[in-house]
C-alpha positions as CSV (number, residue, x, y, z in Angstrom):
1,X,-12.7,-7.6,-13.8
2,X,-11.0,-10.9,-12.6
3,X,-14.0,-13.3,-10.7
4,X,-11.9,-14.6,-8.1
5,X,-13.3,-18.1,-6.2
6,X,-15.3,-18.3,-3.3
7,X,-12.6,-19.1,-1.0
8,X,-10.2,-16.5,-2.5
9,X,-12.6,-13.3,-0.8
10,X,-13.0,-12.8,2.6
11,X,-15.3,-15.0,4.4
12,X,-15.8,-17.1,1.8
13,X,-18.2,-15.2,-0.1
14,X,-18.9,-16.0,-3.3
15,X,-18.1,-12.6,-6.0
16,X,-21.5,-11.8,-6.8
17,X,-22.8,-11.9,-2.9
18,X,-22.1,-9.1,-1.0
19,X,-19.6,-9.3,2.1
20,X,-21.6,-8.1,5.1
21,X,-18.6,-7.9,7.5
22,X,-19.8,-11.5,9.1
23,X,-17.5,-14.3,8.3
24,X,-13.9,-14.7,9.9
25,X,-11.2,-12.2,7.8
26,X,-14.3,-9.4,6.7
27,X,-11.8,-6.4,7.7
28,X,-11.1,-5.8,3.9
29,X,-13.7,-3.0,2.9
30,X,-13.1,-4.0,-0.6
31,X,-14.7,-7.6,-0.5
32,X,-17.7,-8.0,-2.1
33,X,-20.2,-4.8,-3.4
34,X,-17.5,-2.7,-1.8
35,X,-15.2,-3.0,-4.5
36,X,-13.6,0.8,-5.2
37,X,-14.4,1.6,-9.2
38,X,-12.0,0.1,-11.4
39,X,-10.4,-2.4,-8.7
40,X,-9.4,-5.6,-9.6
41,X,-9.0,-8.6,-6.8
42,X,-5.7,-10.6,-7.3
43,X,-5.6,-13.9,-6.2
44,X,-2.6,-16.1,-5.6
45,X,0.8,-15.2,-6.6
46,X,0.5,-12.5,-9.0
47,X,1.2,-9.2,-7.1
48,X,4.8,-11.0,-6.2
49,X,4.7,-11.6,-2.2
50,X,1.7,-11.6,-1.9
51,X,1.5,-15.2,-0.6
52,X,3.5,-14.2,2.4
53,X,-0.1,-12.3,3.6
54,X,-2.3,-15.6,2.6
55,X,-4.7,-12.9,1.6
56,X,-5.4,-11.7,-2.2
57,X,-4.0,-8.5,-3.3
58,X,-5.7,-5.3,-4.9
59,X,-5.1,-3.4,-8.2
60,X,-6.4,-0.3,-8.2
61,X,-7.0,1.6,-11.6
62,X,-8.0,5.3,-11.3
63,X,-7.7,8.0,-8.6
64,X,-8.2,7.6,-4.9
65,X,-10.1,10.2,-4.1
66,X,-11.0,12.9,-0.6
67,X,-12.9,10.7,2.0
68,X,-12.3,7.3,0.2
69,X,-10.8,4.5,2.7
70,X,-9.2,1.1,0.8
71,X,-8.1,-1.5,2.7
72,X,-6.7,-4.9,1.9
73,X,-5.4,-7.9,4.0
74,X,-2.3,-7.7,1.2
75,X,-0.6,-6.1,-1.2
76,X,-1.9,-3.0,-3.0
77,X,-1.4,-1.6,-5.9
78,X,-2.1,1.8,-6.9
79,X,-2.5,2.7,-10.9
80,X,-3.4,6.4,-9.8
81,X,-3.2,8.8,-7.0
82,X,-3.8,8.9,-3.8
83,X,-5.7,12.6,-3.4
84,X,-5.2,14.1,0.0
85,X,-8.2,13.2,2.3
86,X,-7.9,9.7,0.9
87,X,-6.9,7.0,3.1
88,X,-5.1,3.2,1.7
89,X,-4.4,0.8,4.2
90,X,-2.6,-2.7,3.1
91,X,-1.2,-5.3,5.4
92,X,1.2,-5.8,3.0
93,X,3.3,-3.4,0.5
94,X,1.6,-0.6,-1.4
95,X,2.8,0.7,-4.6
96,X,1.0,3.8,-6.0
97,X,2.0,4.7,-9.6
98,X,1.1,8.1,-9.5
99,X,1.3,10.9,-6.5
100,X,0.9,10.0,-3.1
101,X,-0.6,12.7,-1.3
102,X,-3.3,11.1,1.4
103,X,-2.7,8.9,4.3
104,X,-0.9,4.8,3.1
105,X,-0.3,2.5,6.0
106,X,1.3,-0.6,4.9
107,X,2.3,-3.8,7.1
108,X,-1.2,-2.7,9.2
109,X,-1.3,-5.9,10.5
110,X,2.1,-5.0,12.4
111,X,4.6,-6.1,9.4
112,X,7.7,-3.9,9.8
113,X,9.4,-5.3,6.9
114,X,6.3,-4.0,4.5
115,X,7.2,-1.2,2.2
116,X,5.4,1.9,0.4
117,X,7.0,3.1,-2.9
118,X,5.3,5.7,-4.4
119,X,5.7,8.4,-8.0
120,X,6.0,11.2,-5.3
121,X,4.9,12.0,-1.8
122,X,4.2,15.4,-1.7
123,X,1.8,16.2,1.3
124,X,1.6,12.5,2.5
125,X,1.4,11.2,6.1
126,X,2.8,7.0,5.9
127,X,2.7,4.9,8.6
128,X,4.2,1.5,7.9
129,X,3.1,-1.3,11.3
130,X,3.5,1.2,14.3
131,X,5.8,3.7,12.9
132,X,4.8,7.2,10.9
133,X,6.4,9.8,9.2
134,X,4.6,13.2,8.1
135,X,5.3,15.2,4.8
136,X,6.1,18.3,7.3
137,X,9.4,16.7,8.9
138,X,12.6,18.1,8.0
139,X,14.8,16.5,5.8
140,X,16.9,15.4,8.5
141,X,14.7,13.3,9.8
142,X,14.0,10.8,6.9
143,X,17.5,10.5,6.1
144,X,18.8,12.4,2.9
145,X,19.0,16.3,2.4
146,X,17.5,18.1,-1.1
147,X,14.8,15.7,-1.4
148,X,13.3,16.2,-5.3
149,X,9.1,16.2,-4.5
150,X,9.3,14.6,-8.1
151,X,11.3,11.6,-7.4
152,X,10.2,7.9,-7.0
153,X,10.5,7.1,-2.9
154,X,10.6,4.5,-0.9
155,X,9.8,4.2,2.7
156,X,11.1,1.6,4.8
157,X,11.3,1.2,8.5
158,X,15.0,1.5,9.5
159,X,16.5,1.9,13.0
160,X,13.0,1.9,14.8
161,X,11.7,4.5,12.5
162,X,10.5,5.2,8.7
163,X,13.0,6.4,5.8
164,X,12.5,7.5,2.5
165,X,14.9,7.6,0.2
166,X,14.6,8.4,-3.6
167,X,14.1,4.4,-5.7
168,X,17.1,3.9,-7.4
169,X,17.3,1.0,-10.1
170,X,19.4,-1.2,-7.7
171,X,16.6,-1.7,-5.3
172,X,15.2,-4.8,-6.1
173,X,19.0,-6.0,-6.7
174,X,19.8,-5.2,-3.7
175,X,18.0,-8.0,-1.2
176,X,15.6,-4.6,-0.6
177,X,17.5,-1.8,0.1
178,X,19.1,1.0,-1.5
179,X,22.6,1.5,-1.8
180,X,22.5,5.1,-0.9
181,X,20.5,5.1,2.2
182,X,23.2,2.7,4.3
């Protein structure tokens, strides 16, 4: 596992003291002890973005399971899934290389501009700043018809609300949206 500095955790605690919550910037549950198994701290710049949070990211490795909550001041990153009954909170972008089936709220600290691109998001509830969308809406209301539960997806907000639409290779190319969805 990465040892990141003392300054680069919350509160300035050094990695082998546990974070008790009691220092300025303790709202990441994953700080200290707390880390989820097989998590890895990222410091710096290598989750790209994640500078614009001035917090480290999170890597993730393994299967967020029923009744687990992970939250991170940046970006997270997901090598797994996200079981229903899970909950991932970010305050930056979260990418989840697997399904997506529990609760993700990225941009938590009111960042509209964050985004959440998961495998699939069958049975998922996302909520990116103040906006939410819910697996059980119809397919009118995220903005494409015949949705494939076994596509890539990424939600954005758009229009004062949150979109999916399926990742297409063009999305990074194109200054982050997708060519289909305008």
């Amino acid at each position: 596992m990465l040892e990141p500095p003392a300054d680069a955790l919350p509160g300035g605690h050094a990695p082998d003291e546990p974070n008790r919550g009691d220092g300025p910037g303790d709202s990441n549950r994953y700080a200290g002890d707390n880390l989820p198994r097989g998590a890895e701290v990222v410091v710096g710049g290598i989750i790209p973005g994640g500078e614009r949070y001035g917090a480290p990211g999170l890597i993730v490795r393994g299967t967020c399971r029923a009744g687990e909550v992970i939250e991170v001041a940046g970006n997270l990153v997901i090598l797994g899934n996200v079981n229903p009954g899970a909950q991932v909170t970010a305050g930056g972008d979260i990418l989840v290389f697997g399904e997506l089936r529990g609760q993700a709220h990225a941009g938590a600290a009111g960042d509209a501009t964050a985004t959440i691109i998961a495998m699939s998001t069958a049975h998922a509830s996302l909520r990116i700043a103040g906006y939410a969308w819910h697996d059980d809406e119809s397919p009118s209301d995220f903005g494409h018809r015949g949705r494939d539960r076994n596509v890539a997806v990424v939600a954005r907000v758009r229009n004062g609300s949150v979109h999916l639409a399926p990742y297409r290779k063009n999305y990074a190319l194109d200054n982050g949206g997708n060519p289909h969805e305008r």
